[in-house]
C-alpha positions in Angstrom: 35.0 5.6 -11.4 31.3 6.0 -12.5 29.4 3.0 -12.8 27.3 3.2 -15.4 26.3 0.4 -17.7 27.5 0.9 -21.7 23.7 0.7 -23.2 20.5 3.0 -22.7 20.1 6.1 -21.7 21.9 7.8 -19.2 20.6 7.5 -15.4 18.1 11.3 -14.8 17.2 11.3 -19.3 13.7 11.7 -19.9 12.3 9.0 -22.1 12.2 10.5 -25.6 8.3 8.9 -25.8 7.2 10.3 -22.7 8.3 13.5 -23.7 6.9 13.5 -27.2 3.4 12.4 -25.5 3.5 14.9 -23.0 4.3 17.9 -25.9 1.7 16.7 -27.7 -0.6 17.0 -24.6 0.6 20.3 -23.8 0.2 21.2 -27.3 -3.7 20.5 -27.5 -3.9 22.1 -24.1 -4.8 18.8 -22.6 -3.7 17.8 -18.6 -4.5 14.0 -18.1 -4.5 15.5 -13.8 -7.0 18.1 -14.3 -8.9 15.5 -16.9 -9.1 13.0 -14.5 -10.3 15.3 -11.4 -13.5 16.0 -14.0 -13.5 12.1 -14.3 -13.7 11.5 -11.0 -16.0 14.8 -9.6 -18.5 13.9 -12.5 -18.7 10.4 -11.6 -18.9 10.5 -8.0 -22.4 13.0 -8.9 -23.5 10.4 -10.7 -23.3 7.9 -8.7 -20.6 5.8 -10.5 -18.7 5.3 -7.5 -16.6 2.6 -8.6 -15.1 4.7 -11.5 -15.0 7.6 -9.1 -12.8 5.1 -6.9 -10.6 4.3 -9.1 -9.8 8.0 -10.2 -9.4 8.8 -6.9 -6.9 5.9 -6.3 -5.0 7.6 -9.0 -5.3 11.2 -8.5 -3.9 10.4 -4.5 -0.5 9.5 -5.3 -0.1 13.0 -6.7 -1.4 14.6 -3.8 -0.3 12.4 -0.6 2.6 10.7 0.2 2.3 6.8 -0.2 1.8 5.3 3.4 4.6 3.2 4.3 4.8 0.9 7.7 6.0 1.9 10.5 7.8 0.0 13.3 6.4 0.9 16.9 8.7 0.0 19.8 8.1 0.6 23.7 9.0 -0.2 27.0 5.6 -0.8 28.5 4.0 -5.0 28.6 1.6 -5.1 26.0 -1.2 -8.0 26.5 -2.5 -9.7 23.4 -5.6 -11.4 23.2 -6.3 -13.9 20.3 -10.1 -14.7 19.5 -10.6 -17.9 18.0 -14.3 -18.1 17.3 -14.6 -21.2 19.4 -17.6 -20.6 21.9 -16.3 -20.4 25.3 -19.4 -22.4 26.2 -18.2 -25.4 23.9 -17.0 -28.6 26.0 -14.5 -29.1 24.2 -11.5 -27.0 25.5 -8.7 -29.0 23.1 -7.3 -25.9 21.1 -8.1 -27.1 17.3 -4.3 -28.3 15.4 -4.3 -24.9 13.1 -4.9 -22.2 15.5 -2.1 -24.5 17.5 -0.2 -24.1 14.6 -0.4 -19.8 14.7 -0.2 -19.7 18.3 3.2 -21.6 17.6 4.1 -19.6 15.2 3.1 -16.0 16.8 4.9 -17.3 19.8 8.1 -17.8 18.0 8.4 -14.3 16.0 7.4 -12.8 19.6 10.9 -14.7 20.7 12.6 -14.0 17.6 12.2 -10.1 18.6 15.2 -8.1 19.0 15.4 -6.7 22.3 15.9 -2.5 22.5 19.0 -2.5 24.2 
């Protein structure tokens, strides 16, 4: 049984306005990619590198894969050192209640872990 819902357009239609706009574009000869690879060449010569930025940013997600996170596991001890920004010269050695509270909480996702078995 397919399970679709009774309103809109079927799931894979093209929206009709997206495909008006985009014959109209084609019609002038006009490609909003190509367009904005000018954009972005002419202001990255002139120095305008924040618009040049954001063009880039735009023009990547046709060209690269979006960067996703990956998960990392291995066997081997890894050490983890955790810099405070309290001088080691400082007298007093009392760890100050909010890095307490990270440690805490680093400490208890580190326990939380799933083991690899």
């Amino acid at each position: 049984m397919a399970n679709h819902l009774p309103y809109g357009r079927p799931k894979g239609t093209k929206n009709k306005l997206n495909l008006l706009a985009k014959e109209r574009m084609e019609s002038l000869g006009h490609d909003p990619i190509i367009a904005l690879c000018r954009l972005a060449m002419q202001a990255e010569a002139n120095g305008e590198y924040q618009l040049a930025i954001m063009a880039n940013g735009r023009l990547a997600k046709y060209s690269d894969p979006e960067l996703r996170s990956v998960e990392h596991r291995t066997e081997q001890t890894t050490t983890l050192q955790i810099v405070t920004g309290i001088p080691a010269e400082s007298g007093d050695k009392r760890i100050p209640a909010v890095a307490q509270g990270l440690m805490d909480r680093l400490v208890k996702a580190i326990d939380e872990m799933p083991d690899d078995d």
